[in-house]
C-alpha positions as CSV (number, residue, x, y, z in Angstrom):
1,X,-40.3,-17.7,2.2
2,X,-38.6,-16.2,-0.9
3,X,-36.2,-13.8,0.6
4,X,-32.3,-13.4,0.0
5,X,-30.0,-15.3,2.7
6,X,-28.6,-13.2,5.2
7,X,-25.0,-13.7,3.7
8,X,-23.9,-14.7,0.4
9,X,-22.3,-17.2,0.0
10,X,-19.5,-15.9,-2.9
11,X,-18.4,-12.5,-3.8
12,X,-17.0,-10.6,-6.8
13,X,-13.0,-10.2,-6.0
14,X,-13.4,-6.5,-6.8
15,X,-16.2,-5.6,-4.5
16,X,-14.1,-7.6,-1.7
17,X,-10.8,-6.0,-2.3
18,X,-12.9,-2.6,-1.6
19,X,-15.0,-4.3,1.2
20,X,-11.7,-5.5,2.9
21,X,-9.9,-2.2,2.2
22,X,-7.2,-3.5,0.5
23,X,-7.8,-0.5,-2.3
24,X,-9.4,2.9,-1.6
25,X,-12.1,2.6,-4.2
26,X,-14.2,-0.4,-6.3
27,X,-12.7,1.1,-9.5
28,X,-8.8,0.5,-8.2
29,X,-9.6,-3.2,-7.2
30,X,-11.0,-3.2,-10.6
31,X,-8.1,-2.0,-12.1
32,X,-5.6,-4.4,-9.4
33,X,-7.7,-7.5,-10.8
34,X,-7.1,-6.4,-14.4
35,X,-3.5,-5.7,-14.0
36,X,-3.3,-9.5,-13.0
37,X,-1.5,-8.3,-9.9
38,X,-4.2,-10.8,-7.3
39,X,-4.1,-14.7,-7.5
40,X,-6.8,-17.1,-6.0
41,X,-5.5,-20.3,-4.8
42,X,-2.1,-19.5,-6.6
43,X,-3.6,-19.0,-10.2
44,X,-3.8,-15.9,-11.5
45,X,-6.7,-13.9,-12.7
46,X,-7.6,-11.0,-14.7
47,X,-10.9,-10.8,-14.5
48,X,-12.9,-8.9,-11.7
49,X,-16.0,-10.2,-12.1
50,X,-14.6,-13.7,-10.5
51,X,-16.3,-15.3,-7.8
52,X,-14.7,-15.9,-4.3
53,X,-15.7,-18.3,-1.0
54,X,-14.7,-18.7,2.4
55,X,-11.6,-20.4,2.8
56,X,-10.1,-18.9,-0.7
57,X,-6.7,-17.6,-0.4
58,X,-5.9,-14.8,-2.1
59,X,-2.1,-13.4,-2.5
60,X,-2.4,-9.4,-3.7
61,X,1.0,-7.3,-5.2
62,X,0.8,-3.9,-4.1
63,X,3.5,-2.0,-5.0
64,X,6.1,-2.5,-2.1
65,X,4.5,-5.8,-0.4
66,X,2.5,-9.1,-1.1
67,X,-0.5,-9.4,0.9
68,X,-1.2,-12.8,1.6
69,X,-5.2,-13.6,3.0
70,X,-7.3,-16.3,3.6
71,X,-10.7,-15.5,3.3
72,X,-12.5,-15.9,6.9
73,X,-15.9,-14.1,5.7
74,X,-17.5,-12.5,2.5
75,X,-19.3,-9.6,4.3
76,X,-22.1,-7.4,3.2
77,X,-20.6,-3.5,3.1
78,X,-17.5,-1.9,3.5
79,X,-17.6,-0.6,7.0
80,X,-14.8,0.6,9.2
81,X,-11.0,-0.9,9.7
82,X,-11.8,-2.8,12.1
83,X,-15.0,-4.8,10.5
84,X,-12.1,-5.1,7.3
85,X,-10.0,-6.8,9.5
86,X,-12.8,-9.9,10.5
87,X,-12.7,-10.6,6.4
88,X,-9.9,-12.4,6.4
89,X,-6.7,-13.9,8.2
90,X,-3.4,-12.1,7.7
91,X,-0.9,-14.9,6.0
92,X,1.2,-12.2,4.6
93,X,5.1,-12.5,5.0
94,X,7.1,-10.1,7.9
95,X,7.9,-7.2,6.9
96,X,12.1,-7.1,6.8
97,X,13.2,-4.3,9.2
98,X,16.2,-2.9,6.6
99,X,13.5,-1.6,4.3
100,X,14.9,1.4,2.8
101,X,11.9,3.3,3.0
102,X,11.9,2.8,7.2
103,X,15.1,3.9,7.4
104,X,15.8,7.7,8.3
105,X,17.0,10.3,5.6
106,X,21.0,11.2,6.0
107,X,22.1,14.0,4.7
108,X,23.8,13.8,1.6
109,X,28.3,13.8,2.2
110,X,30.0,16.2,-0.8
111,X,33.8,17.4,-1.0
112,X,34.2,21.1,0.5
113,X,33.8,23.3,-2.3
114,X,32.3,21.3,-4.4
115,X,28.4,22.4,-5.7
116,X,26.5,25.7,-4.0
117,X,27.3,26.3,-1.1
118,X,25.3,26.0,2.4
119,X,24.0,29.0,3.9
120,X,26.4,28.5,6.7
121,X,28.9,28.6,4.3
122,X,27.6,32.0,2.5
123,X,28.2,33.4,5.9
124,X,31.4,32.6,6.6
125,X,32.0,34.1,3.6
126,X,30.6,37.0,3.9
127,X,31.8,38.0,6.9
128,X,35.1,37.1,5.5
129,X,34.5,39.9,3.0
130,X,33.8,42.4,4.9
131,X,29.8,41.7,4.9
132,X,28.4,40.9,7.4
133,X,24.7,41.6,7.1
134,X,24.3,41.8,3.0
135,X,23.4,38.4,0.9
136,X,24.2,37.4,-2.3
């Protein structure tokens, strides 16, 4: 029986970056790989055409956090989150809770009078004036 096995047994990285949904599209993992921003068993690579197995730990930097996998299975599309999720185990570090992109906006503090004023401000002052229901 000549037929292809029911599941490879090594992947490009590229196509299981995208299968895995680390990256949006095969060209970004492409261009992740290339950017030597992914490591296989701690050594870098910059080539997307590299072969991965089972059991290969791979340690991605995104842009504000290192992913941290170990490869639990190669897989054969790119399906939905939830098949992602069976490709691999999550070794990735905790994310710290003082991240300053969790935390909520404040409003900026400035010295009364100083820069344009607030529309409550314009107000005041224009019912101060003597007008009340004109704008600047």
């Amino acid at each position: 029986m000549t037929g292809r096995p029911s599941e490879p047994s090594r992947i490009r990285i590229d196509k299981w970056l995208w299968f895995a949904r680390v990256v949006k599209t095969r060209t970004l993992a492409k261009k992740l790989v290339l950017a030597g921003k992914v490591r296989i068993n701690g050594v870098k690579t910059s080539s997307p055409s590299v072969n991965i197995v089972v059991s290969d730990t791979l340690t991605i930097t995104l842009e504000r956090r290192i992913l941290v996998y170990r490869l639990a299975a190669i897989g054969t599309r790119r399906g939905p989150s939830s098949e992602a999720q069976l490709l691999y185990e999550n070794l990735s570090p905790p994310v710290l809770k003082s991240n300053p992109v969790d935390r909520p906006a404040r409003q900026a503090l400035r010295d009364d009078g100083a820069g344009r004023p607030t529309k409550r401000e314009r107000r005041k002052l224009s019912e101060f004036r003597g007008k009340a229901g004109e704008e600047f």
